[in-house]
C-alpha positions as CSV (number, residue, x, y, z in Angstrom):
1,X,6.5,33.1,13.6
2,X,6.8,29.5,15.3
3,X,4.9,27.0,14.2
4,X,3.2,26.8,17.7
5,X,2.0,30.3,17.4
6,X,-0.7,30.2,14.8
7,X,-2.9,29.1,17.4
8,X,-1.8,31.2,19.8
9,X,-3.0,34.1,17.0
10,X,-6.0,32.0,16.3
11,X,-6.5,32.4,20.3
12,X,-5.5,36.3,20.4
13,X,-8.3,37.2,17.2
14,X,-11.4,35.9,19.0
15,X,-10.4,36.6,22.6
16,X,-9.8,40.6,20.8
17,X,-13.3,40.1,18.8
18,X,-14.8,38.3,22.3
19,X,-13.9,42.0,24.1
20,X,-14.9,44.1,21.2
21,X,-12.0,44.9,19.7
22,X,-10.7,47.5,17.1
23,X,-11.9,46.5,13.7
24,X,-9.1,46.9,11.7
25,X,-6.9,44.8,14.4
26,X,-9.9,42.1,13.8
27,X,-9.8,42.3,10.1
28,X,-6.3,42.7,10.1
29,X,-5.5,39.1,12.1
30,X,-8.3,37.2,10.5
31,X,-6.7,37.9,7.2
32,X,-3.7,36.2,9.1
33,X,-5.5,33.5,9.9
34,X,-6.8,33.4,6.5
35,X,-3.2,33.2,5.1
36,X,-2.0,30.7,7.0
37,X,-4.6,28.3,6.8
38,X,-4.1,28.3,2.8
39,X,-0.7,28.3,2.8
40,X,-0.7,25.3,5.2
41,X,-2.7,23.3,2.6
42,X,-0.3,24.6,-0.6
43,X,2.8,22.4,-1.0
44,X,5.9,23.3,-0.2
45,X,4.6,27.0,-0.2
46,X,5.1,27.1,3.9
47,X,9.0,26.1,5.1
48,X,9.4,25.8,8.7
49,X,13.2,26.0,9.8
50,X,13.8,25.4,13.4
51,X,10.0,25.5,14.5
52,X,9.7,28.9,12.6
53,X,6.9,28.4,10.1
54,X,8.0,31.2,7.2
55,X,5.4,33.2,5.1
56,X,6.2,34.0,1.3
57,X,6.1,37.3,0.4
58,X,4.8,36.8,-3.2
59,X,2.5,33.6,-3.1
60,X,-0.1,33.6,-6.4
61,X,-1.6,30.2,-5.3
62,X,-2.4,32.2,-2.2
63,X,-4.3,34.7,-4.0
64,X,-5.9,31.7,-6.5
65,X,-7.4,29.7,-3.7
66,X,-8.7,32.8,-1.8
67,X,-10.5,34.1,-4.5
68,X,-12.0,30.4,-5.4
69,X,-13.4,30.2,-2.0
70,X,-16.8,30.8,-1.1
71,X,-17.4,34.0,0.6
């Protein structure tokens, strides 16, 4: 994914959820969303190479801050 186009996703979600979109595409990309956001805030967890922002596969300080936040 490029760096550019998280808010191009962020853009896609609510323009699908402003149309009334499938649920499970609208779950599915705000759990993107989700990700990205807290690895953005982790050190050194995102690397971008070239403008291509990558996402860890295995990422426990992911999982820790998700389930600290308030619901």
């Amino acid at each position: 994914m490029l760096v550019e186009e998280a808010e191009a996703v962020r853009a896609v979600v609510l323009n699908l959820e402003s149309y009334g979109g499938e649920t499970m595409a609208l779950a599915e990309g705000y759990e993107l969303l989700d990700r990205i956001t807290l690895l953005s805030r982790l050190p050194r967890s995102v690397t971008r190479i070239g403008g291509v922002l990558t996402l860890p596969d295995d990422t426990p300080e992911v999982d820790a801050l998700a389930a600290a936040r308030p619901s």
